[in-house]
C-alpha positions in Angstrom: 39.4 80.9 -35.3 36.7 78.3 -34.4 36.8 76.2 -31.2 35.0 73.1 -30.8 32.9 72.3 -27.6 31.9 69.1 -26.0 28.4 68.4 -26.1 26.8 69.3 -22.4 25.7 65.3 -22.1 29.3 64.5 -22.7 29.7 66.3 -19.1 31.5 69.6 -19.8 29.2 72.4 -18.9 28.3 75.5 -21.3 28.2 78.1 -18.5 31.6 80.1 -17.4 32.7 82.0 -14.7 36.0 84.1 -14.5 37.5 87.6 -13.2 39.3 90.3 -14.9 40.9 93.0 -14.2 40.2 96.2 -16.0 41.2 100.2 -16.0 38.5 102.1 -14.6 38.8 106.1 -15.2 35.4 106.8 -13.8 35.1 110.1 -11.8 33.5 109.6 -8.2 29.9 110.9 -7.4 30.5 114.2 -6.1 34.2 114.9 -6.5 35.9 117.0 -8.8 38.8 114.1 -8.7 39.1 110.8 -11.0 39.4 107.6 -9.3 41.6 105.7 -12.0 42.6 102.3 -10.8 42.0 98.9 -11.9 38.3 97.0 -10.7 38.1 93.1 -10.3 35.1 92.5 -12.9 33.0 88.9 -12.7 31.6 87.9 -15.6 28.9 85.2 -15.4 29.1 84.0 -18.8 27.3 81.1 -21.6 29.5 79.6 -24.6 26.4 80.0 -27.3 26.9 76.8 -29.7 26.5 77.2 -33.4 24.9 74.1 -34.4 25.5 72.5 -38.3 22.1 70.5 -39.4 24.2 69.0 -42.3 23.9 64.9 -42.5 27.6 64.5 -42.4 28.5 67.2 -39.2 26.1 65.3 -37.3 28.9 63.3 -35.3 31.1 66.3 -35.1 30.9 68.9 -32.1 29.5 72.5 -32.6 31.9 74.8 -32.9 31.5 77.6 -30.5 29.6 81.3 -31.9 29.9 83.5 -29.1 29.7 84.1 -25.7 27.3 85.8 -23.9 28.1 87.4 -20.7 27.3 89.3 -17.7 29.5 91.8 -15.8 29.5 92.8 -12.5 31.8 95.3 -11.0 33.3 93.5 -7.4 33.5 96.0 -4.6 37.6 96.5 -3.6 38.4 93.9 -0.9 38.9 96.8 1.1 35.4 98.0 1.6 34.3 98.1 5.2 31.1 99.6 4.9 28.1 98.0 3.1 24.5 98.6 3.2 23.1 95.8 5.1 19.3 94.5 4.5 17.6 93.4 7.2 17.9 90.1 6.4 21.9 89.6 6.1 24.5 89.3 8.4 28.4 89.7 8.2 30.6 86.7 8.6 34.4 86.7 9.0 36.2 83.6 7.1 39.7 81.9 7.6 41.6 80.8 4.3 40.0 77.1 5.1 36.6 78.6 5.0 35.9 78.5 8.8 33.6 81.2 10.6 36.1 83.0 12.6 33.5 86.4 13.4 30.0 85.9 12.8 27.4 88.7 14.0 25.3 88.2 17.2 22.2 89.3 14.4 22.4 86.0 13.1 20.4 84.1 16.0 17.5 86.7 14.6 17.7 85.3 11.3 18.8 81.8 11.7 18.6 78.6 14.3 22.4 79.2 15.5 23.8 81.8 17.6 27.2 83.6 16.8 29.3 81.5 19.2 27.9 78.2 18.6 28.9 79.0 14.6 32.1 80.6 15.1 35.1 78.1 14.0 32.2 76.2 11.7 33.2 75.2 8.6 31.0 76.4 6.2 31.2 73.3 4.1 29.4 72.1 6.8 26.6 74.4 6.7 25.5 74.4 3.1 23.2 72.2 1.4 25.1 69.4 -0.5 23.9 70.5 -3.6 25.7 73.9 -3.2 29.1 72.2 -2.2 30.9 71.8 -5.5 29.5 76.0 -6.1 30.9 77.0 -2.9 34.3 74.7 -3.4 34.3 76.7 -7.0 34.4 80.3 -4.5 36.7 78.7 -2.5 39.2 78.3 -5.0 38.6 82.0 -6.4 39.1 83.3 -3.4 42.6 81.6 -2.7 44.0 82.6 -6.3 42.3 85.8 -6.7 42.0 87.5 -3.7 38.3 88.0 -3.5 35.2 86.4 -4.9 31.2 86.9 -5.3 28.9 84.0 -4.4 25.5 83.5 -4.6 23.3 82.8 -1.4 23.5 80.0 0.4 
């Protein structure tokens, strides 16, 4: 089946974003057990347009070809220990996307210390331009249960 697709000047974006769940049944580095379960994957993802040249399609919409996609394997929300570089810190957000544990490190890195952020909203703290991405995470994050941003 073909779809059609609005053209990106009509305002609707070729560039998708979505989880799934899928089996995993890969054995653990260093264990002689399987870890089968079921990993959140994100893909990152691009609706690839087939265009028709023809002199009467050239009002019509491309249809879509393909999609062409990254994957990346989210870590389970329940991972408490990641390597940290030395140029992150570990915040603790509420369900309204307000600071409620930020780590004294961050007055190292950034112009705030950890009290002075905690109970910031991070809408607040981000760059306009990065609202309507971090409103998208927001969103993932209510319905899904976890979510992976960029940096902002």
């Amino acid at each position: 089946p073909t779809m059609s697709i609005r053209s990106e000047s009509a305002g609707q974006s070729l560039q998708r974003s979505f989880c799934i769940r899928m089996k995993s049944t890969l054995t653990k580095r260093g264990c002689h057990f399987k870890s089968s379960g079921y990993r959140v994957v994100l893909v990152l993802s691009h609706l690839r347009p087939q265009y028709n040249f023809s002199s009467s399609s050239r009002k019509q919409a491309p249809t879509v070809m393909g999609l062409v996609g990254l994957a990346i394997a989210l870590p389970p929300p329940s991972v408490n220990e990641l390597r940290l570089e030395p140029d992150m810190f570990v915040t603790r957000l509420t369900f309204d996307f307000r600071i409620s544990h930020c780590e004294p490190r961050v007055s190292e890195l950034l112009d705030y210390t950890a009290e002075e952020i905690t109970g910031t909203s991070m809408y607040t703290l981000c760059h306009a331009q990065d609202i309507e991405k971090l409103r998208k995470c927001h969103i993932d994050l209510i319905q899904k249960g976890q979510v992976m941003s960029g940096y902002y």
